[in-house]
N, C-alpha and C positions, 0 to 999 in steps of 0.2 A: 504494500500500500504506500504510495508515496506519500509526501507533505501536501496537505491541502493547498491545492494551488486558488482554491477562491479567497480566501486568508490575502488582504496584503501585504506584501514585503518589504520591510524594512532592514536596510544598511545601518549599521553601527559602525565605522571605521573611524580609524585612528585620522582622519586629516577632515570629515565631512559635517561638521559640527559648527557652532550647536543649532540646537534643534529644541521644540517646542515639545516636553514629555509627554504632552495629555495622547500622540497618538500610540502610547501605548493601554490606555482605557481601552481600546478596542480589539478585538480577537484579530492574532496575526499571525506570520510568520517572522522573524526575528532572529537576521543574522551579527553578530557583535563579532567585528575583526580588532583585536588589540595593536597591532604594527608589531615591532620589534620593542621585546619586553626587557633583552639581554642587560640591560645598563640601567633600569629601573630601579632608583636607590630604596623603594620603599616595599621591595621583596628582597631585600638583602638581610631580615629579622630572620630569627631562628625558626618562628611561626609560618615564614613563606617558602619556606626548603620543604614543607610537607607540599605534595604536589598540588594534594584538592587546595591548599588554601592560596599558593600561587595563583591556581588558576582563577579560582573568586576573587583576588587582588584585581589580578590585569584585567577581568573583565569587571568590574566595579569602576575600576578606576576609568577607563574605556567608558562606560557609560557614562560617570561623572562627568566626564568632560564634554560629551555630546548634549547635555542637559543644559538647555540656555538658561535654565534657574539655576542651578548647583550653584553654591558657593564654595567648592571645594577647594582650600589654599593650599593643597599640596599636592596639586595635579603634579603628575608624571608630564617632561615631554613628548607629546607621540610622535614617534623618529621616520624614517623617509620610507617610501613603498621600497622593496623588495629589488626592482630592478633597479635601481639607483648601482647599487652593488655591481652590477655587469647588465652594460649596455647592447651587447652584441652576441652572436652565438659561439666565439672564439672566448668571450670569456666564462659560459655557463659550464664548460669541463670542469674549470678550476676550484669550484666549489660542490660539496657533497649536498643535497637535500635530502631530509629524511622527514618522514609527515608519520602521526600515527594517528589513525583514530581511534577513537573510543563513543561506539555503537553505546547508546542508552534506551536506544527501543531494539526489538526482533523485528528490522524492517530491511529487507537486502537495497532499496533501494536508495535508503538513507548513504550508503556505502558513493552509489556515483553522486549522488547530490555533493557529498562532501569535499568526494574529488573533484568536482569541477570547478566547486565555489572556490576551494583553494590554488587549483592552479585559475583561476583567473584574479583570485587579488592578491596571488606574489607574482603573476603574472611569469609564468613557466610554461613549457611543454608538457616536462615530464618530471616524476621525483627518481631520486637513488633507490631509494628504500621506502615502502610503505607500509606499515604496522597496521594489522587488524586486531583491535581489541573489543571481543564481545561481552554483552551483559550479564550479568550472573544466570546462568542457566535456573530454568525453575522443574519443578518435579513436572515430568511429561512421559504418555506410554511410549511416546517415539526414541528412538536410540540416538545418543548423538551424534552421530554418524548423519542423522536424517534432519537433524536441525540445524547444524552448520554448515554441511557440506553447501547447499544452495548461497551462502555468504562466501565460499571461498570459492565457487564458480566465478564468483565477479572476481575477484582479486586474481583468478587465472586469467579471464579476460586481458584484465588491465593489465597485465605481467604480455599477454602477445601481443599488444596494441603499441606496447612499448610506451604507456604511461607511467609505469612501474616496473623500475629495471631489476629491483629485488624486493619479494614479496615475505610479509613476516608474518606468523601466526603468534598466539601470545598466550601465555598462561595454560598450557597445556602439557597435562603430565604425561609419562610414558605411554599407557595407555591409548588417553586421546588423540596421541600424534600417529600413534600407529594407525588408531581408526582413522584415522582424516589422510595417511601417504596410501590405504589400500585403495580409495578410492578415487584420488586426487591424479587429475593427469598431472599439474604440476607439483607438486610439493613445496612444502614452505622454507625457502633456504637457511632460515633464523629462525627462533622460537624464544621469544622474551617468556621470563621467571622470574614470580615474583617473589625477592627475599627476604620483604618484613615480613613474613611469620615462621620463619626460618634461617639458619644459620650457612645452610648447606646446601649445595645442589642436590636432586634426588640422583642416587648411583644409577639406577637403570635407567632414568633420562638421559646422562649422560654417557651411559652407554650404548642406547638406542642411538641418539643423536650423532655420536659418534660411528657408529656402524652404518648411518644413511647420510652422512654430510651435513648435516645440519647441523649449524651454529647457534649455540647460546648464550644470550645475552641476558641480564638482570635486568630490572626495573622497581621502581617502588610508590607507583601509582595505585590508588584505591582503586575496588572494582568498580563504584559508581563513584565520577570527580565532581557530579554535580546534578544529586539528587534534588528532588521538590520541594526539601527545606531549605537548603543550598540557594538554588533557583527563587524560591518565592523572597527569600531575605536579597537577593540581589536586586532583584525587581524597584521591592518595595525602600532598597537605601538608595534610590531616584526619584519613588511617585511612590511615599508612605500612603497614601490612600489608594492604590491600586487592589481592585478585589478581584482579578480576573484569575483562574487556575493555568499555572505556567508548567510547561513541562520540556524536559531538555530532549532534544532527537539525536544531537549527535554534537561531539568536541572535537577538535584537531588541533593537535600541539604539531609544531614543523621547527626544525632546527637547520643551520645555514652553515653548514663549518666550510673553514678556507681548506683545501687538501692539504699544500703543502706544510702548511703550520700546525693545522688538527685545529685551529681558535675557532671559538662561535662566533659566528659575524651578528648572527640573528635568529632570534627565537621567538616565535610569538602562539596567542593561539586564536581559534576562529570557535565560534558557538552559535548551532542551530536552537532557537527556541517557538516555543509555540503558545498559544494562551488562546483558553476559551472561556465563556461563560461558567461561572459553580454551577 
């Protein structure tokens, strides 16, 4: 099921402000792009290294600043679009892009929506690397086998389209990685793990891993970065009277390292939301 496309759309970007909040009283669709977060002094607290609160930061702060009411005095500055960085296609080798998302509904569609909104406001072709990260699965008679697979048909897609030069699965233990290479024409070349509530790789993941080439990488992002309490407190530190029910569709965090140096040039993230009537 896609995003309600009768919903109007609204832009939230880092340079397109400000703007008159009342139209979020109305049921929309609601995209918030932060710019490059990299050098933002006021996630540099101990409290903005945990990921979910990063990401409520930069987009907080992102909307503050499109808010022609806010008086917020300690706006961040939102820094240059993305192609600033390289002008031409001689300079896009030189930098690595990695994007990951992170799915908050079971919706496969949500998947190209995200991809295209991002390559079109860092304005790209294609990423390095792109990270699939799904919502916490719920108790269901189908196998997972039969609920994923159809989300990583699209990320094979985009892996032959050459939108996505490497494709990542995420948070998958031995098991589910085997069920998901038996059926999978392509396979996930990385599999992100998550290691706050663990100290250790799992030994047969990384023996599996290692026996099909697949690389692993850590991570320490929540399963949901930004649930409907998350979401509704965002809303409302813009438009404290707003009563409409907000719910998040999908996050992408994207990172910009220079190759030759491993530096981040730029990090930011993008967020799909939506609001309807209680």
């Amino acid at each position: 099921m896609p995003e309600d496309i009768s919903l109007h759309k609204i832009l939230i970007d880092k340079g397109n402000g400000p703007h008159d909040i009342s139209v979020l009283k109305s049921p929309i669709n609601l995209i918030i792009h932060t710019g490059n977060v990299a050098n933002w002094h006021n996630l540099k607290s101990r409290k903005a290294q945990v990921p979910a609160n990063e990401l409520f930061q930069s987009l907080q702060t992102t909307l503050l600043k499109w808010n022609a009411n806010s008086s917020n005095d300690n706006e961040e500055k939102c820094c240059e679009a993305l192609d600033d960085y390289y002008n031409n296609d001689e300079e896009r080798p030189l930098v690595t892009i990695t994007v990951k998302i992170l799915l908050h509904k079971f919706k496969t569609d949500f998947i190209e929506s995200a991809v295209n909104t991002t390559l079109d406001l860092l304005s790209v072709t294609y990423f390095d690397t792109l990270i699939l990260a799904l919502p916490p699965l719920e108790e269901s008679e189908e196998s997972f086998q039969q609920v994923v697979f159809p989300y990583w048909e699209v990320m094979e897609k985009l892996n032959r389209s050459g939108i996505a030069k490497v494709i990542s699965s995420c948070d998958l233990d031995q098991q589910k990685l085997q069920s998901l290479i038996e059926k999978a024409s392509i396979p996930p070349m990385i599999n992100q793990v998550n290691l706050t509530s663990c100290c250790h790789m799992p030994q047969d993941l990384v023996a599996f891993a290692k026996e099909n080439n697949i690389i692993l990488h850590t991570h320490g992002d929540q399963q949901v970065m930004l649930g409907e309490i998350a979401v509704d407190n965002l809303i409302k530190s813009a438009d404290p009277t707003n009563n409409l029910l907000w719910e998040t569709n999908w996050v992408v965090r994207y990172a910009v390292v220079i190759k030759c140096r491993g530096v981040i040039k730029s990090k930011g993230y993008i967020a799909s939301l939506s609001s309807k009537h209680i």
